[in-house]
N, C-alpha and C positions, 0 to 999 in steps of 0.2 A: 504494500500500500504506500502511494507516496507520500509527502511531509504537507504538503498541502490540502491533501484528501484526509487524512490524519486529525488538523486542525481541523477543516469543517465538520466531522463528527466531534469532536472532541476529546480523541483520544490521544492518550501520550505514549510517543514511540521510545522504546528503549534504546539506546545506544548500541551499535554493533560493535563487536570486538573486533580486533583488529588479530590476525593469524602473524604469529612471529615468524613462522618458517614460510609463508606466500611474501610478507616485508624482506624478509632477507633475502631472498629469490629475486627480487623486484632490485633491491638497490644493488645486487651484484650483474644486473642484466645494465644499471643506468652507470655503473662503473666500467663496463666493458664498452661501452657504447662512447665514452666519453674518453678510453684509451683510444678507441677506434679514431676517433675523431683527431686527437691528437697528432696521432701518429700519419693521418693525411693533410696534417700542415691546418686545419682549424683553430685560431688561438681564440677565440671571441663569439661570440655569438650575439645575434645580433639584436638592434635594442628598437628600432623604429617602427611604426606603426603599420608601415605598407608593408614593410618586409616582415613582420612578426606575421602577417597574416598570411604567406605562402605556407606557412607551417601547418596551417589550423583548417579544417575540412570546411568543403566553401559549402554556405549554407544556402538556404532558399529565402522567400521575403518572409515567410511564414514561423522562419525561425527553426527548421529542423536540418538535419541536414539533407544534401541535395541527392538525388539518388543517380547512379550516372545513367544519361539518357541514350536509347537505342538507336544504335545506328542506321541514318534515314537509305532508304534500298537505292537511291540515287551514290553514295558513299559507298553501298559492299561491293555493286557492281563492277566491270572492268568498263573502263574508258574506252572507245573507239579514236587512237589516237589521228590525229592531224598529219596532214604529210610532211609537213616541215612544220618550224614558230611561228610562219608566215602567216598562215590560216589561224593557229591560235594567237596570236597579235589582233590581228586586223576583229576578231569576236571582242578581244578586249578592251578595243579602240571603239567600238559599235555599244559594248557596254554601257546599261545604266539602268542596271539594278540596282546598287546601290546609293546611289548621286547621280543627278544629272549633269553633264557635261560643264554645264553655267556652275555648278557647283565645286568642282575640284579645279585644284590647282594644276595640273598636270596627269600626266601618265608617267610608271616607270617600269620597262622593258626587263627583262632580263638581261644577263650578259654573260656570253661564255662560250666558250666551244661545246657544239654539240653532242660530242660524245665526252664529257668530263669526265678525270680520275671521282671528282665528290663536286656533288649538291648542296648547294648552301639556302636554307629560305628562312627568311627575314619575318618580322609581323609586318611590318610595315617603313614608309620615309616620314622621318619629320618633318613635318612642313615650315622650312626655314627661307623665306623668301627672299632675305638680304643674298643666301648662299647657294641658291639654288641651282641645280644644272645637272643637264642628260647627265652628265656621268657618275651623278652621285650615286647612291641603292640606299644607303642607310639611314646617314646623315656626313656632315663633314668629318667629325670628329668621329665616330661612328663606324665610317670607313677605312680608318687610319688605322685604328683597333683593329678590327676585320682583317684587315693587309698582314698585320704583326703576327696575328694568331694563325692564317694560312702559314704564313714564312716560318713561324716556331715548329711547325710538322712537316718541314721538308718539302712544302709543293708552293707552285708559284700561283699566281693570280691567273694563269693563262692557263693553267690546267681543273678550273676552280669554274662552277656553272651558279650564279648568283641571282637571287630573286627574292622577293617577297609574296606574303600571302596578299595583302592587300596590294593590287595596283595601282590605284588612282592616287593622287595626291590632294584629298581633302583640305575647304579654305575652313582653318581652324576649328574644326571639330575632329577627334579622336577618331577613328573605324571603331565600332564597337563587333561583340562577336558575331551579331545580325549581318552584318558586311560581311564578317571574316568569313561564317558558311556560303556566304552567296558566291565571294570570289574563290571560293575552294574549286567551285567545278573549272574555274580557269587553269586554277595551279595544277588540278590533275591532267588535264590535254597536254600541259608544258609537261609533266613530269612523264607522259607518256612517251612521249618526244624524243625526249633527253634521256629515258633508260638507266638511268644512274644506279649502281651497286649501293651506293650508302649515298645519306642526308643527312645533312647537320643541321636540323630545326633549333632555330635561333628565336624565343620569347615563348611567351606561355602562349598565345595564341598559331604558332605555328606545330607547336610542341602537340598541343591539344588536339588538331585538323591531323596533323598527320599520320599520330599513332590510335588517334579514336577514344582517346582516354580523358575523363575528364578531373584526372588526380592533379593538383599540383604541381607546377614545374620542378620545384625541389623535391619532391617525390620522385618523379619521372628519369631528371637526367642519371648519369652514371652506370647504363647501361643500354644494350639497344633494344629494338622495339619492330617488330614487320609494319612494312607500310599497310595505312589502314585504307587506301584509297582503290584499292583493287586485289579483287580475288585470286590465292596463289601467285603473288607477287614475293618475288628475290631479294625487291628491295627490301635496306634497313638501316631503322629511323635511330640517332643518336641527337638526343634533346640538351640543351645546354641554355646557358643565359647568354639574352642578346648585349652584343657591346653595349649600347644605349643604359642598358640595367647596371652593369659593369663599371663604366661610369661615375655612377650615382655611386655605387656597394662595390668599392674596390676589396672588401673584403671576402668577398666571393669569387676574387680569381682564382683561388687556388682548386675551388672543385672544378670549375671549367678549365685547369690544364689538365686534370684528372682525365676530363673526359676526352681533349684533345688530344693526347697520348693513347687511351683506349683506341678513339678511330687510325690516328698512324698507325697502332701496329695490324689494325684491319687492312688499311690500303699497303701496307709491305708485305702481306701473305701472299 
């Protein structure tokens, strides 16, 4: 019976006792967990309110938690790919589901060779107008990060196929994840395209489209994941935080070498 149903009858709950040997079980499981941590370069944990909440199971409006939602039969499907980017370009240039044309700041392309060693996809570009320009993907600074982090695993930028979930370049409003599903059917034609063996999903809403899961990005990264965008599909998905977030939480670069290490030694097998 709970504490509140309790009180409306008016009965008084006894205190539960507490099991010495399930306590001791418990604090040697949060001691091992925190050599763990230690010992992959964690010295801190973090203290901020947006970040505290990747920790904490995303709830509903209703206050419970959320239950993850089933995958729409448009997503388990296989894509009929495009002959080339050409055809899936000129769909994403004709797009506007989610904004109309008067609405966004731009479009941004992918960029890469089409058969790349690794796939890289973005949530999205910041909309920064002083700095804006085709050749950006991410942001300025952004980008710059992006560049360090290929070159730290041994591959160049020319071997490296880059995109985002969202394409459009929104006038000062966010993508929110209503966008992010709609532009999903685009990223799947590209990714049909492109064939890539592994993805490096870059932010929680790439992280989230790709592998089908709706846990956490801190839950998610540090290991891989089949792509969720096609049936019996080779690909596979390695979720990490996007530069952008990296940035802000430099304290979080040290799981993201973690994870950029895990995919090198997948691309040198």
């Amino acid at each position: 019976m709970s504490a509140k149903k309790s009180i409306e009858l008016g009965i008084e709950e006894k205190p539960q006792s507490v099991d010495p040997v399930c306590l001791g079980h418990i604090t040697a499981q949060v001691c091992d967990l925190l050599r763990f941590h230690q010992s992959i370069g964690i010295r801190s944990y973090p203290q901020k309110e947006r970040l505290r909440a990747l920790f904490l199971p995303q709830r509903s409006s209703t206050g419970g938690t959320r239950k993850k939602t089933a995958v729409p039969e448009a997503r388990k499907g296989s894509v009929k790919p495009k002959r080339s980017l050409v055809g899936v370009r000129q769909d994403i240039g004709d797009c506007e589901q989610c904004m109309k044309k008067t609405d966004r700041a731009g479009q941004i392309f992918g960029r890469g060779p089409v058969h790349p060693r690794l796939m890289v996809v973005g949530d999205w570009i910041r909309n920064n107008e002083s700095v804006l320009s085709e050749e950006m993907l991410f942001g300025p600074e952004e980008d710059d990060m992006l560049r360090r982090m290929i070159e730290a695993i041994k591959l160049s930028m020319d071997e490296v196929y880059i995109c985002n979930v969202i394409k459009c370049i929104s006038v000062g409003v966010q993508p929110d994840k209503d966008c992010g599903r709609r532009c999903f059917l685009h990223l799947k034609q590209e990714i049909a395209v492109i064939n890539p063996g592994l993805i490096l999903a870059m932010g929680e809403m790439a992280a989230g489209l790709l592998t089908g899961s709706s846990s956490p990005l801190v839950r998610l990264r540090g290991r891989f994941y089949p792509y969720a965008g096609a049936r019996n599909s080779a690909i596979r998905i390695m979720p990490t935080f996007h530069p952008r977030f990296l940035l802000q939480h430099s304290e979080m670069k040290p799981m993201v070498w973690q994870d950029l290490q895990m995919l090198q030694r997948q691309l040198n097998r």
